[in-house]
C-alpha distance (Angstrom), angle and dihedral (degrees) to the residues before:
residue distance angle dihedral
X1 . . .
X2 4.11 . .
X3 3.89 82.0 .
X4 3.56 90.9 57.6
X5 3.91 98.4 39.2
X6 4.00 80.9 49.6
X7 4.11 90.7 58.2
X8 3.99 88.8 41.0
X9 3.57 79.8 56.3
X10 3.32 102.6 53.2
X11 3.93 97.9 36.1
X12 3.93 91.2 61.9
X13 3.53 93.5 43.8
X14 3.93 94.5 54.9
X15 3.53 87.2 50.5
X16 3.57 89.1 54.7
X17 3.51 97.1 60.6
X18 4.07 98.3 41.0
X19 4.09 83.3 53.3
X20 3.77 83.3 50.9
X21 4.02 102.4 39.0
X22 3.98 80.7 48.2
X23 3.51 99.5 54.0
X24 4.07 92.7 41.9
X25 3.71 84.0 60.4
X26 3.62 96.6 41.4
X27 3.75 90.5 60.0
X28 4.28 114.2 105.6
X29 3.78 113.5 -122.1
X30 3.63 109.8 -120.6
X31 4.17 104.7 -112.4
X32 4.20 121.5 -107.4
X33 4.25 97.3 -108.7
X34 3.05 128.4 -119.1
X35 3.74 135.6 -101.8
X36 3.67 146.1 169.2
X37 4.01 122.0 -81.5
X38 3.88 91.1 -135.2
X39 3.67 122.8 -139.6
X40 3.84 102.1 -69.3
X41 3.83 101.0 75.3
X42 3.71 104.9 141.0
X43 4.22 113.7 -91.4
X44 4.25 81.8 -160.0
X45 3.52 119.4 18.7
X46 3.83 114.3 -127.5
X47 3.99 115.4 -90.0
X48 3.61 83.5 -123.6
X49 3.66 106.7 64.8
X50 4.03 112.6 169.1
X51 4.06 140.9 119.6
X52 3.93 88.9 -91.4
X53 3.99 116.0 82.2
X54 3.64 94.2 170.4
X55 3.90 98.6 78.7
X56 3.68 124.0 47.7
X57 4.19 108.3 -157.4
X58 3.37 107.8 -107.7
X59 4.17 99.9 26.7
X60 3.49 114.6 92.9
X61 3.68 92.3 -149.7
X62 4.17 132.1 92.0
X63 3.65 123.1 -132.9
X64 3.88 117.7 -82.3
X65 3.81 107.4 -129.1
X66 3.52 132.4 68.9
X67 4.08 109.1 -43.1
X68 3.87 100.7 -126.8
X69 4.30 124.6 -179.5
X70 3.92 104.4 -151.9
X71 3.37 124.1 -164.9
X72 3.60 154.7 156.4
X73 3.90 155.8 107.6
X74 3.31 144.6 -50.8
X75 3.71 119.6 -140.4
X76 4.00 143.0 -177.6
X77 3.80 107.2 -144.5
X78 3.81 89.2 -102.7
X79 4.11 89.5 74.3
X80 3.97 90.3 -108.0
X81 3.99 117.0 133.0
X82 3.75 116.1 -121.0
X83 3.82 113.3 -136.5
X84 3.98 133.9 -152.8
X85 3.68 98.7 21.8
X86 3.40 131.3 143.7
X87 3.84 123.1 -121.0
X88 3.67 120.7 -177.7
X89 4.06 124.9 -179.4
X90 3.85 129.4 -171.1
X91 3.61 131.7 -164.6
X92 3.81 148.9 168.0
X93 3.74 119.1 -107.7
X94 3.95 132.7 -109.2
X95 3.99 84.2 -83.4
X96 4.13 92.6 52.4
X97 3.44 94.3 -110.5
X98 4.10 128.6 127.6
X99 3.50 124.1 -156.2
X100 3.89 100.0 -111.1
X101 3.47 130.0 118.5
X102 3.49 97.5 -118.8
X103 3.80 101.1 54.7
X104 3.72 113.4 122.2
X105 3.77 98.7 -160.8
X106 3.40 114.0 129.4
X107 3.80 92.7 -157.8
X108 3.61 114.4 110.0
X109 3.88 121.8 -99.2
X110 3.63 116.3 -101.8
X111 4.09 95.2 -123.8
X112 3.93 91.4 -155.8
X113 3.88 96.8 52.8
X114 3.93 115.0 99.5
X115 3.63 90.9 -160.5
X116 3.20 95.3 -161.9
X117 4.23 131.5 47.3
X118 3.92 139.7 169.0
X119 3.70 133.9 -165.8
X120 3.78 141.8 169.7
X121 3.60 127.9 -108.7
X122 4.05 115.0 -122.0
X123 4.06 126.0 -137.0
X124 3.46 88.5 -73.2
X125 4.07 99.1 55.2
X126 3.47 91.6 -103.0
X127 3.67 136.7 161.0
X128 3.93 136.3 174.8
X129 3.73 128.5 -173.0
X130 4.06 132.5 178.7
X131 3.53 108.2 -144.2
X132 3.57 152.9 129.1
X133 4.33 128.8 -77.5
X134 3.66 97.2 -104.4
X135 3.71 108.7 -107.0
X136 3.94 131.6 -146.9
X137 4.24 115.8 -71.4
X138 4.06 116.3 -160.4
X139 3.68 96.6 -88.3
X140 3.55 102.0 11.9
X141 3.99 142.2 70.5
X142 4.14 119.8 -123.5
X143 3.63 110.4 -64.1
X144 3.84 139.8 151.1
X145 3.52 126.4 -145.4
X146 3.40 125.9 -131.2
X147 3.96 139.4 -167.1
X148 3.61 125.5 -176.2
X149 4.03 118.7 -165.8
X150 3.41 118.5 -152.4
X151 4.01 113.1 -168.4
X152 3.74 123.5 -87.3
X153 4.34 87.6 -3.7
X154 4.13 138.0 79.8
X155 3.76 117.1 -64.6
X156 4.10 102.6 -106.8
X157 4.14 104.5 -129.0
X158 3.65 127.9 -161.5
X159 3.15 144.9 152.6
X160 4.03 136.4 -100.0
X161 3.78 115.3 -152.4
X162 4.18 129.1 173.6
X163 3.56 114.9 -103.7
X164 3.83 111.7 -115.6
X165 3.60 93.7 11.4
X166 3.91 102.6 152.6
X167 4.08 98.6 -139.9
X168 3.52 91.0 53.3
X169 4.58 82.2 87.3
X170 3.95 84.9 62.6
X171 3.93 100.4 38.6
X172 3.95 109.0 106.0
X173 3.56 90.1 -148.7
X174 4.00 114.6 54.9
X175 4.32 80.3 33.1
X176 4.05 79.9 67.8
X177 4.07 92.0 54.7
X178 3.98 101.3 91.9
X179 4.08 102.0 -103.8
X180 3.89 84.1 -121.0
X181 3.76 88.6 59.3
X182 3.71 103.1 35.7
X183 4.11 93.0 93.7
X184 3.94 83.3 62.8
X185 4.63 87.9 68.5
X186 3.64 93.8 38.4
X187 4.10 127.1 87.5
X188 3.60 131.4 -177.5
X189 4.20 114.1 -111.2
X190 3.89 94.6 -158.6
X191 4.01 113.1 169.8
X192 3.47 113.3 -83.8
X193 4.09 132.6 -116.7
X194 3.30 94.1 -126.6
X195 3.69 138.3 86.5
X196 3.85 105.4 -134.6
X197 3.87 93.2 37.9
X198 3.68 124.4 81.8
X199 3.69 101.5 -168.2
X200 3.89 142.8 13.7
X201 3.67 123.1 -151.2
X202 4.01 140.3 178.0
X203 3.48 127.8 -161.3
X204 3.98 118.6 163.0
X205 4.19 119.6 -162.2
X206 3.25 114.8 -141.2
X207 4.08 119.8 -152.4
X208 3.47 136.2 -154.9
X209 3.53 100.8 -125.9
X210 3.98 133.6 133.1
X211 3.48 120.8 178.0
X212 3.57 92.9 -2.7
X213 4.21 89.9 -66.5
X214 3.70 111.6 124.8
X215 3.92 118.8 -117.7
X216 3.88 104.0 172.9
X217 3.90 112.6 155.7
């Protein structure tokens, strides 16, 4: 009998947790918001193109700033990656200047920055970039902008912001992100493990998507 009790025991309490794994993975992702792609989108994009904005082809030079590897996933609210799509992010330099003819800055242009890079995501939804940690523009606290494309719709465009970053309380844009929501544009810079990097960061996007049918709001 206690041997059998014992069994009972353990039958209902596996059962628990597959009701509860199933139900954890049942749950929707809440989607990345939106937000604007500010003036400084690139009229021409940059002969050289890649993941890596810290070396321009044809400078011999890296990047001044803060050598940063982002990375991450892109997700449909139903946990599953979403391959072969473009991602593109644009920046200013270490001096707060982008590379757009109608930047006032007087600051001179960071030759080495690319300013602007794409990639593709992999099987898994995933992305990589080398780049810089975004750095302060007149007006605005550090933040990257970024512009996903899925195929045959509108490019989704948000915004990537440091978490903890004190001016983020007086920027107009990440106050307009719902404070409920606002952990969903933030990622962590932590130091990185490796010796030419200066920073790590993640930052998934989550998409509305079911069955491959857009849904933004």
């Amino acid at each position: 009998m206690p041997d059998q009790i014992s069994r009972r025991k353990l039958l209902i309490g596996m059962a628990a947790l597959t009701v509860t794994h199933s139900t954890a993975i049942a749950k929707k992702l809440m989607t990345t918001p939106r937000q604007s792609a500010g003036p400084f989108y690139p009229v021409t994009l940059p002969l050289d193109d890649d993941n890596d904005l810290t070396h321009v082809e044809g400078a011999e030079g890296e990047a001044q700033g803060l050598i940063t590897n982002l990375g991450g996933k892109i997700l449909d609210i139903n946990h599953r990656p979403l391959d072969a799509l473009r991602i593109e992010i644009w920046q200013c330099d270490a001096n707060g200047r982008y590379r757009h003819p109608h930047e006032r800055s007087q600051a001179a242009i960071d030759e080495n920055f690319q300013g602007h890079g794409h990639a593709l995501t992999d099987a898994d939804g995933q992305y990589h970039f080398r780049t810089i940690k975004p750095v302060p523009y007149p007006g605005r606290t550090p933040h990257i902008h970024i512009a996903v494309f899925p195929k045959g719709e509108p490019p989704f465009v948000t915004q990537l912001y440091i978490n903890n970053e004190p001016r983020n309380e007086n920027d107009f844009l990440f106050q307009r992100v719902p404070a409920d929501r606002r952990h969903l544009v933030v990622a962590r810079f932590n130091q990185s493990q490796y010796p030419d990097t200066a920073f790590d960061a993640s930052f998934n996007i989550i998409l509305n998507r079911t069955d491959g049918t857009p849904q933004e709001k």
